[in-house]
C-alpha positions as CSV (number, residue, x, y, z in Angstrom):
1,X,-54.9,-40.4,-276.8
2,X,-55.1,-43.8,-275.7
3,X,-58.6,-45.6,-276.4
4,X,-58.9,-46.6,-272.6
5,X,-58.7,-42.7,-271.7
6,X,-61.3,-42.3,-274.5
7,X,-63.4,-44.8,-273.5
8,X,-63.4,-43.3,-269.9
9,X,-64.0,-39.5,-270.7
10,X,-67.3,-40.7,-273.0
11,X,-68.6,-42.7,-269.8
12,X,-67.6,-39.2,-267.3
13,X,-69.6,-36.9,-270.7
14,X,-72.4,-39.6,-270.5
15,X,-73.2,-38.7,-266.6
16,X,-72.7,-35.1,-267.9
17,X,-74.7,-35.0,-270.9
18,X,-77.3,-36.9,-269.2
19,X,-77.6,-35.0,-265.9
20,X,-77.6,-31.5,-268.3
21,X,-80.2,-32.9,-271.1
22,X,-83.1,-33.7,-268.0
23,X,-82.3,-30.1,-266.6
24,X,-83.0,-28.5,-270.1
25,X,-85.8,-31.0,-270.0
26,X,-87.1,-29.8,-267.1
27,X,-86.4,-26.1,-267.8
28,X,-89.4,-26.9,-270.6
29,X,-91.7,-28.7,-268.2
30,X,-92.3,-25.8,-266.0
31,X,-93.8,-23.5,-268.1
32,X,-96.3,-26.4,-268.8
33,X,-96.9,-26.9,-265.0
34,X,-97.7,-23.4,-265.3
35,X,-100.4,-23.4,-267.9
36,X,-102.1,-26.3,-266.5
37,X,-102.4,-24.0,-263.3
38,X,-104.1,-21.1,-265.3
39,X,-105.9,-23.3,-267.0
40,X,-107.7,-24.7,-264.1
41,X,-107.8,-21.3,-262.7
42,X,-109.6,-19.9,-266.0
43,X,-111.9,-23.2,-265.6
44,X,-113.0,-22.3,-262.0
45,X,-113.4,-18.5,-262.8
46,X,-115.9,-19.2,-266.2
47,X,-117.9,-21.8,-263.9
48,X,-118.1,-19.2,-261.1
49,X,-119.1,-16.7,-263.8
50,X,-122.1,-18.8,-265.1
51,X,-122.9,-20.0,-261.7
52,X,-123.1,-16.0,-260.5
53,X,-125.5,-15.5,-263.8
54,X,-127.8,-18.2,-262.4
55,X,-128.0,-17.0,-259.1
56,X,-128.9,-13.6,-260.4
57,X,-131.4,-15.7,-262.7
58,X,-133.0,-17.2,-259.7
59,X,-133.1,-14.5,-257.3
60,X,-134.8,-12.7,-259.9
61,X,-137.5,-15.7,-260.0
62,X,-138.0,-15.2,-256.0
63,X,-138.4,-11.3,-256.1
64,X,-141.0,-12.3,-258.9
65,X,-143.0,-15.0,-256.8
66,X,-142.8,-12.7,-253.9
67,X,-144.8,-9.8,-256.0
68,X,-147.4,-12.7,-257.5
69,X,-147.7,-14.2,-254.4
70,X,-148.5,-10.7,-252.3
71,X,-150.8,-10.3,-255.3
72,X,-152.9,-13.4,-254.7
73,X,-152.8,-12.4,-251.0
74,X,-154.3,-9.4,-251.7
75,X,-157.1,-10.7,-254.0
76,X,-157.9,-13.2,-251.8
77,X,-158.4,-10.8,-248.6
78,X,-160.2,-8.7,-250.5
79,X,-162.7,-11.1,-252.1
80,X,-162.9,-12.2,-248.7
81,X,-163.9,-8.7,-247.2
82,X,-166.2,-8.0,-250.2
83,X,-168.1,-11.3,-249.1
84,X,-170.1,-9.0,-246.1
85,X,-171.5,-7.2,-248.9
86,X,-173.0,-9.5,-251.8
87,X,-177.1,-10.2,-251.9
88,X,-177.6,-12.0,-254.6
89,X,-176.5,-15.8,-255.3
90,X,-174.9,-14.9,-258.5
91,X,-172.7,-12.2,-256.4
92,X,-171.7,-14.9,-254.0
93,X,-171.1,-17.4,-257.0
94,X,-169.0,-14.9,-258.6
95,X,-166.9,-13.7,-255.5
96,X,-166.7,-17.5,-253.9
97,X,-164.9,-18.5,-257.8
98,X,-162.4,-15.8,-257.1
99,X,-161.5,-16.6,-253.7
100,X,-160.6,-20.1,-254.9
101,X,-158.6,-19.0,-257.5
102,X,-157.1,-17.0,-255.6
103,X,-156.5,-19.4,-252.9
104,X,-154.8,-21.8,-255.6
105,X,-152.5,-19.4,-257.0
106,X,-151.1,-18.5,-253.6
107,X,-149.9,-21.5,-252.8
108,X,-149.0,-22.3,-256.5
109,X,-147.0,-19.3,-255.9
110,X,-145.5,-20.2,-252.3
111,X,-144.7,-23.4,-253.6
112,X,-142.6,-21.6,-256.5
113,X,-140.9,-19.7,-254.0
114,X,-140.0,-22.0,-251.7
115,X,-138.0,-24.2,-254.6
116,X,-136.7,-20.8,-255.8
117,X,-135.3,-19.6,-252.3
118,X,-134.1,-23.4,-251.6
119,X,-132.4,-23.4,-254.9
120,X,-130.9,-19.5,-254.2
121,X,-129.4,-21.1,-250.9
122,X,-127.8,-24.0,-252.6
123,X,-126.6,-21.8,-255.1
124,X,-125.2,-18.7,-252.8
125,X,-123.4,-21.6,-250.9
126,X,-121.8,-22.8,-254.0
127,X,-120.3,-19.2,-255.0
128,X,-119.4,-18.9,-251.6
129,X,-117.0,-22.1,-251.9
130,X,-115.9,-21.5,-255.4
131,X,-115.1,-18.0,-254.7
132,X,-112.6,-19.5,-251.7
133,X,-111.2,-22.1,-254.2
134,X,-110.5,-19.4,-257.4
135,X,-108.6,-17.4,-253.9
136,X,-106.2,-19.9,-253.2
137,X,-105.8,-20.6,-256.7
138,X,-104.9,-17.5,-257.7
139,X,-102.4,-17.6,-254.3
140,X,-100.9,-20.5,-255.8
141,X,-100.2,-19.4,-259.0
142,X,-99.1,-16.2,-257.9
143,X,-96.5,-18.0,-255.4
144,X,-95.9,-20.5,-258.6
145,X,-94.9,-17.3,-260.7
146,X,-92.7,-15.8,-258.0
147,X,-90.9,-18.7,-257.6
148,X,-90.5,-20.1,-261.3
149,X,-87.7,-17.7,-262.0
150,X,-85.9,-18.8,-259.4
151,X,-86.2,-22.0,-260.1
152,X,-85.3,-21.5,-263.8
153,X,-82.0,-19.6,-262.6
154,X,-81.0,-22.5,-260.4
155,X,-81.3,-25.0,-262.8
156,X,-79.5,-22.9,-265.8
157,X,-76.7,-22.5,-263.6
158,X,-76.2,-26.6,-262.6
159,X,-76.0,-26.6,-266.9
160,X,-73.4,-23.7,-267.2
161,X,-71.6,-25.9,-264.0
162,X,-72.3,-29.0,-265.9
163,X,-71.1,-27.0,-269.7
164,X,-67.9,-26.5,-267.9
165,X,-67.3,-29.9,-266.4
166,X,-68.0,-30.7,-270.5
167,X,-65.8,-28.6,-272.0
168,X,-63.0,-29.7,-269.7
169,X,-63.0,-33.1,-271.2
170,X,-64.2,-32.6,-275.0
171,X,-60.6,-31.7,-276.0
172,X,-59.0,-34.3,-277.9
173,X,-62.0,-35.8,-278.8
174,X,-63.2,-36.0,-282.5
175,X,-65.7,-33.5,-282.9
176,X,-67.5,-35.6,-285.2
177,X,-67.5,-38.3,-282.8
178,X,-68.8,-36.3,-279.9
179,X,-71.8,-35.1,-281.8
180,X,-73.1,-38.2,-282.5
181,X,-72.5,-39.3,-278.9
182,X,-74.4,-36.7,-277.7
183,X,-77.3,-36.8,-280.6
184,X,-77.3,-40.9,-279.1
185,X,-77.4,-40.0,-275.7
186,X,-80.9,-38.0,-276.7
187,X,-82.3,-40.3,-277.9
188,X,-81.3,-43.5,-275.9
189,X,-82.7,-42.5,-272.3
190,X,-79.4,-41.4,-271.6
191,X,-76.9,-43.9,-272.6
192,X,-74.5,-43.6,-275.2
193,X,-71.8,-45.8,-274.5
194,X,-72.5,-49.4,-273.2
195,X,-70.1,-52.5,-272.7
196,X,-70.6,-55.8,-274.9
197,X,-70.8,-58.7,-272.7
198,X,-70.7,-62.4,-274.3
199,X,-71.0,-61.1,-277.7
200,X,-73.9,-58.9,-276.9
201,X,-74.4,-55.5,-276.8
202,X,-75.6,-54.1,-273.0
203,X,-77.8,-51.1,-274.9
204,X,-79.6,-53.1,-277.4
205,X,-79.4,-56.7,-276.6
206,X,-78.5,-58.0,-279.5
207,X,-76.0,-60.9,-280.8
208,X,-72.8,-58.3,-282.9
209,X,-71.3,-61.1,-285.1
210,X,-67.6,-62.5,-283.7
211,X,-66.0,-59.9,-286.3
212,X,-67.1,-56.9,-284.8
213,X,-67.1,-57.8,-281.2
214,X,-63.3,-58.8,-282.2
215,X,-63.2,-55.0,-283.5
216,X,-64.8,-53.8,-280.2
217,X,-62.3,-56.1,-278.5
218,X,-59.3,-54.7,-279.9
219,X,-60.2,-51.5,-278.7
220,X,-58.3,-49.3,-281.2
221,X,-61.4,-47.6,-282.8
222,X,-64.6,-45.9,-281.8
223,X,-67.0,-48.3,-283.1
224,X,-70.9,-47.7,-283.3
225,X,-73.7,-50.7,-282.4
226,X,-75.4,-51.5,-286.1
227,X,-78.7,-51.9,-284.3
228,X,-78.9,-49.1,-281.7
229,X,-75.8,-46.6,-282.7
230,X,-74.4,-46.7,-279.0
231,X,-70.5,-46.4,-278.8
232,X,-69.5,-50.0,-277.8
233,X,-66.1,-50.9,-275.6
234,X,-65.0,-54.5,-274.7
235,X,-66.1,-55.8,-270.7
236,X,-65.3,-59.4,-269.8
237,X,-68.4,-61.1,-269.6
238,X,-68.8,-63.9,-266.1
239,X,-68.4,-67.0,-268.6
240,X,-65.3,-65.5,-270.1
241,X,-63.9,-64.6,-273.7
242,X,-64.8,-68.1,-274.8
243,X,-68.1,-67.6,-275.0
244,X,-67.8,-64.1,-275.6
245,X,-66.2,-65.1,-279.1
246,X,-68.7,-68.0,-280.2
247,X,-68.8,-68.0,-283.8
248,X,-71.6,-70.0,-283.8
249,X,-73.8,-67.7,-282.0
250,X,-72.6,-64.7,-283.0
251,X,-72.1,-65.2,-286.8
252,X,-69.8,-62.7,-288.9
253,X,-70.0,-59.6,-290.3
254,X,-69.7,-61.1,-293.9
255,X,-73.2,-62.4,-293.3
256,X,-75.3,-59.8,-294.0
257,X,-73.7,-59.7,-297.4
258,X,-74.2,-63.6,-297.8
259,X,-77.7,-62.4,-296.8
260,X,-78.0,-60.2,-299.6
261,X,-76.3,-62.5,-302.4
262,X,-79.2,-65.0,-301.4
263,X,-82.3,-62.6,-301.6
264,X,-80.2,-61.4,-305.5
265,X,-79.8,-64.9,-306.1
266,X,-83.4,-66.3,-305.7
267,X,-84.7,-63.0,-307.3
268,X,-82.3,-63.8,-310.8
269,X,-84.1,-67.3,-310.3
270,X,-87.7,-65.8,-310.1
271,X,-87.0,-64.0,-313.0
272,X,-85.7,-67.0,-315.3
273,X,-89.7,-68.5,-314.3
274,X,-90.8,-65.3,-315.5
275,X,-89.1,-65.3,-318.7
276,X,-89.5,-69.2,-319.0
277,X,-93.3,-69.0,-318.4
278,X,-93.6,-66.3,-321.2
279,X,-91.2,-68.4,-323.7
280,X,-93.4,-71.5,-323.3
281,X,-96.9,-69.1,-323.7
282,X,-95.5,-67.7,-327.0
283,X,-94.3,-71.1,-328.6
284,X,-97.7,-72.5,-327.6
């Protein structure tokens, strides 16, 4: 197969791959939408729950204050009534004492019921609103989970469209080849072949030595980026294959072995120091 029809197939199986790894991508999201949805429905429901507990809480406090405050009431009326009958001062001394307490504790006690009833209503209007909002929750994610299936079938079927379209143009492709394309396509946002342009590579960035842009250039071999993987084919660049082919810029593939003769180079020379340093300790 010629390298041009090569190079066109792994563009048409990037669109492909690309299109068929955010629908499988997206088949995973939905499940997620859908637990964030019953989680805030579980979050409404245990707030409603421990709202409904105060409520009974406080309405238990107003039947309460209602009974004390009847009570006082009563005292008082009657302490009142009994005043017709006293004749002594102690009597009257006695009785007026009671009056006044229980004067004081009815409208300590109308004074607790008030707050209790105002906090009841505040309350009662509260469940009334959350009880709407945990309804059309539960509508929505009831709607949510009739319609996620769906929604799962559709997009399983664009893949097994998009599978097909895929397995019309992996034949004659190396197998090996193609897995790492589509591994790179993963995990490069969805490119895994890019053009060099002006001895730089279109996925990456970065300066290829002259060599290998020569090799891209030639365009007889699948060759992989050194610093990003990404299948690489040859595209004029604007300022033309003059400076696409500048040694000076672009260097050679022989220099990252140059590189590593240096580093062995200056770490023989660290170790003669080393061993000169110790020679010159012992004669001493």
């Amino acid at each position: 197969m010629v390298m041009d029809e090569v190079f066109g197939k792994l563009r048409t199986l990037q669109d492909i791959l690309s299109q068929k790894i955010e629908l499988e991508h997206e088949i995973q999201e939905i499940p997620k939408i859908l637990t964030t949805q019953e989680d805030v429905l579980a979050r409404l429901k245990k707030s409603f729950i421990e709202k409904n507990q105060e409520y009974d809480r406080v309405k238990a406090n107003v039947a309460q204050f209602k009974t004390l405050l009847a009570e006082a009431e009563a005292n008082r009326e009657r302490a009142e009534r009994n005043m017709d009958t006293i004749s002594t001062q102690r009597e009257y001394e006695a009785l007026d004492k009671e009056i006044k307490d229980a004067t004081e504790k009815e409208q300590q006690y109308r004074k607790d019921l008030q707050r209790e009833e105002k906090q009841l209503s505040v309350l009662a209007e509260e469940l009334q609103s959350d009880a709407s909002m945990i309804e059309a929750a539960e509508k929505e994610l009831a709607e949510r989970r009739a319609g996620i299936e769906a929604e799962i079938a559709e997009k399983k079927a664009q893949i097994a469209a998009l599978i097909e379209e895929e397995q019309n143009l992996t034949p004659g492709l190396d197998p090996e080849v193609y897995f790492k394309f589509e591994r790179i396509i993963r995990n490069k946002m969805g490119l895994g072949i890019v053009p060099i342009k002006g001895g730089v590579c279109n996925g990456c960035h970065m300066i290829l030595p002259a060599q290998f842009a020569n090799q891209v250039r030639m365009g007889e071999e699948i060759v992989f980026c050194p610093y990003c993987s990404r299948i690489l084919y040859y595209e004029e660049s604007e300022q033309g294959e003059q400076d696409f082919f500048n040694d000076e810029d672009s260097g050679s593939l022989s220099d990252l072995d140059d590189l590593d003769l240096d580093e062995e180079e200056e770490d023989e020379e660290e170790e003669d120091e080393e061993d000169d340093k110790v020679d010159m300790e012992y004669d001493e």
